[in-house]
N, C-alpha and C positions, 0 to 999 in steps of 0.2 A: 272741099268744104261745102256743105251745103247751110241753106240758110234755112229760117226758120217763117210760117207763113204770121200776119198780122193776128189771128189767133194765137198760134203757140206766143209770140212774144207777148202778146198778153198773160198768157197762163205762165208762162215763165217770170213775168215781173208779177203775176200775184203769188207765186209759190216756192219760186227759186230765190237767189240770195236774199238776204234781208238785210245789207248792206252794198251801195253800191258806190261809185266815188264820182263827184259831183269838181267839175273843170271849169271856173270862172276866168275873166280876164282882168291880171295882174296890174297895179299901173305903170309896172315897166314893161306890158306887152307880155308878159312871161305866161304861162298858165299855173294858177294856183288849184293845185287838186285838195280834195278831202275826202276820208269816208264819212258816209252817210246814211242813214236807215231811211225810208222814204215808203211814200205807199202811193197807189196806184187809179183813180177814179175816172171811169170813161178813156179818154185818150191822152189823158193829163198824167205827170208826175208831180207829186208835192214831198217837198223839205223842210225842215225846218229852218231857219238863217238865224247867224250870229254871226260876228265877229267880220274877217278878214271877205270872209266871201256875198255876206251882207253887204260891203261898201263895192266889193266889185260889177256886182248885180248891177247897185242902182248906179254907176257909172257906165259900164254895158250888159245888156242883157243875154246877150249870146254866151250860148250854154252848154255846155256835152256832161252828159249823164253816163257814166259806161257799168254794165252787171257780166260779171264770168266764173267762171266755176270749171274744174277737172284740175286732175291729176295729171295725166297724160294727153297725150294730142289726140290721141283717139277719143277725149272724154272731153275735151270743151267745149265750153257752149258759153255764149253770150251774147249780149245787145248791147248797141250803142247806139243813143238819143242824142242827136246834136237840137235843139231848138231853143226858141225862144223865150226868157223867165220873165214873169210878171209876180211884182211882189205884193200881198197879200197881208195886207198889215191893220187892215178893221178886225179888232178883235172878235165881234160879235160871228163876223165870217170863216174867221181863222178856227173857232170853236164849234163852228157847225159842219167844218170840213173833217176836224177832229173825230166830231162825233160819227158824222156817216162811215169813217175808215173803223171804226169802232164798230158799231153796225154789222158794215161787210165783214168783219173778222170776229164774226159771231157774240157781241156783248152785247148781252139782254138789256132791252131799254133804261132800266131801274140803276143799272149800272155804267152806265154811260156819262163821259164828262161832265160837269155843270161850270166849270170855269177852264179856261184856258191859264194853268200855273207856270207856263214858262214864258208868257207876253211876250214871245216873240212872233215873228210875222214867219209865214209862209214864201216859199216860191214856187209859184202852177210853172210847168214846164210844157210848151206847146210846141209838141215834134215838128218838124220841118222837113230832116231825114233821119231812115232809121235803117242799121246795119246791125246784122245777126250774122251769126254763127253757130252750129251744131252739129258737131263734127262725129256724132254718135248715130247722124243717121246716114242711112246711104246713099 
């Protein structure tokens, strides 16, 4: 299995899954997973929070992110982001994080957010380690 270099997992988290599943910590210890759509800025992940994994956040921070994709074993490929979540809960930041992912994924200024409609906060996810996989190459 070979891995993938700090590059490709970039190009892999801007163009591979668009869903990946986001592992908080439970308050009986357990891991609570979810899927999640998330995008990509610099060396950061961002999510959006609700609910069960919003409360776990702000009781700990410690986080794993994982993206995979194939059919077969000759075809997978993945990353796994364990790091650090800081949550992001000034609107006016939240919506100008919005907009830049916006931005990068080509929507012409004019058409770009002006309000943030789901008021909820953000989690930046700041790698610590990071594990791939890409079993398509040799």
């Amino acid at each position: 299995m070979a891995e993938m270099t700090r590059d490709e997992v970039n190009a892999y988290l801007d163009a591979g899954p668009r869903w990946g599943r986001l592992a908080t910590i439970g308050r009986d210890g357990y891991p609570h997973v979810v899927p999640l759509g998330y995008f990509r800025l610099g060396d950061h992940v961002y999510l959006n929070m609700r609910g069960q994994r919003l409360v776990n956040v702000r009781r700990s921070p410690k986080v794993s992110f994982v993206l995979d994709e194939g059919e077969g074993m000759r075809e997978l490929k993945g990353v796994v982001i364990e790091g650090d979540g800081e949550l992001i809960e000034d609107q006016a930041q939240v919506l100008e994080l919005q907009r830049e992912i916006a931005r990068k994924r080509g929507t012409p200024e004019d058409k770009l957010p002006t309000e943030n409609r789901g008021g909820r906060p953000l989690l930046r996810i700041t790698p610590r380690r990071i594990a791939s996989w890409d079993n398509s190459k040799p």
